[in-house]
N, C-alpha and C positions, 0 to 999 in steps of 0.2 A: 229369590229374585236375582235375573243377571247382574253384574258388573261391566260396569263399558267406562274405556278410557279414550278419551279425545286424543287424535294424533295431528300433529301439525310437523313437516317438513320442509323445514326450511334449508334454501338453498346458502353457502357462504363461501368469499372468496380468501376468506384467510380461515382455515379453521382454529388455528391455537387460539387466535384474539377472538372468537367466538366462541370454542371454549371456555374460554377466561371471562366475558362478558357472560352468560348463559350459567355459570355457575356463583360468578355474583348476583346475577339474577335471581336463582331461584334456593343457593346457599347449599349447594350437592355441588359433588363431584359426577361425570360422567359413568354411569356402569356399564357402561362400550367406549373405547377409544381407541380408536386404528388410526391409520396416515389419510384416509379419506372420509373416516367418518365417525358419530358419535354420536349418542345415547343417552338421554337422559329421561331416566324412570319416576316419575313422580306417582303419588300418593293424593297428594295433594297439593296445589288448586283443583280445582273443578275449573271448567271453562264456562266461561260469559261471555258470549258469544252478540254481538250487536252490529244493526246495519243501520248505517249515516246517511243521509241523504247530503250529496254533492252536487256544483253546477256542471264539473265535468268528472270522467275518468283517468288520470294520469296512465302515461302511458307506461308506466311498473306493473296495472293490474286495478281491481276493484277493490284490496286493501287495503284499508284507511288506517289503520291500526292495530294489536293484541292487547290482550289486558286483562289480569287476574285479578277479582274483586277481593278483598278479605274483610276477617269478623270485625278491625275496629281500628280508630286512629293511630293507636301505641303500633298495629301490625303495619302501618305505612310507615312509621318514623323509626322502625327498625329496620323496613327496608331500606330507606332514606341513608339511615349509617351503613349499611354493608355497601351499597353503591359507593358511596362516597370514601368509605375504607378503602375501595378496590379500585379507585381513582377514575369512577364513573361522571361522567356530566349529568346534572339532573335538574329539573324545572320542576319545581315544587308547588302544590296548591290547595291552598285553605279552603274552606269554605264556598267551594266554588259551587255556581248553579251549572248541571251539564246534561244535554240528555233529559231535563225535567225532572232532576236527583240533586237534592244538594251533596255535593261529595268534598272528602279530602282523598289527594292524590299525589302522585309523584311518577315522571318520566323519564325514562332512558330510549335512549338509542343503539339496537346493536351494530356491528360492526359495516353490515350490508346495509344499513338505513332502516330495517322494521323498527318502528317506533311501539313501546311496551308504554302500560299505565298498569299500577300498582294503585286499587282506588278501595274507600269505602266510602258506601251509601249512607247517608246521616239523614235525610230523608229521604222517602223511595217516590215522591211524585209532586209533582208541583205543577201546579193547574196551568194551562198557555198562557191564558190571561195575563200570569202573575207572572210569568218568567221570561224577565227580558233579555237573560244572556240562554236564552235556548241553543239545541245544535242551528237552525236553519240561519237564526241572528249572529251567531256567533260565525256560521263559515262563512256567511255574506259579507260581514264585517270588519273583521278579524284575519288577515291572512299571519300573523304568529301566534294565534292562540291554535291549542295542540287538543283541544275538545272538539271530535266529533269534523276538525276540518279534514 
């Protein structure tokens, strides 16, 4: 069976502090690093890739966010330290209902403003009925919560 890796390029105005954010990020150093650009080879995440429904589209583009799922609570709250070790800002979240998943998560911000979530799933689906902080309630509601607005 093939192997396929997701590629995501992103654009940045300072590269060292993207650097610096992008490998507390994901806990690697870059395996390219020249004066204009840089390289980072992963293994692992997989991408999770998800689309939000909004009232509008800002004018940066039609994405709302990135976000790497992992296998389990302990895997956020070690990202939670490496962020915070490297003297990252971060919004932390328990228990939240998001997307129709109850999740725990954690968010940073890189240096150009793409907003990252580091989440797992604790439950995978939660009926409309029942979920009153859905995405559609939550970005109508909600302009600082960071799910799905």
């Amino acid at each position: 069976m093939a192997t396929f890796k997701t590629h995501v390029a992103l654009k940045a105005t300072n590269l060292e502090k993207s650097v610096a954010f992008y490998q507390a990020m994901f806990g690697v150093t870059p395996v390219k690093h020249k004066a204009d650009y840089a390289k980072f080879d992963l293994d692992n995440p997989a991408l999770n890739l998800t689309l939000n429904l909004t009232q509008r589209v800002e004018s940066q583009g039609t994405l709302s966010h990135l976000g790497v799922q992992v296998d389990s609570t302990e895997t956020v709250k070690q990202a939670i330290d490496r962020f915070k070790a490297a003297g990252l800002a971060t919004f932390e979240e328990e228990d939240t209902d998001c997307c129709y998943a109850l999740q725990d998560k954690v968010w940073v911000t890189d240096p150009d403003g793409n907003r990252w979530e580091i989440f797992v799933v604790k439950v995978a689906d939660t009926a409309p009925e029942q979920n009153v902080g859905s995405c559609s309630t939550q970005a109508q509601n909600q302009t600082v919560r960071t799910c799905c607005a």
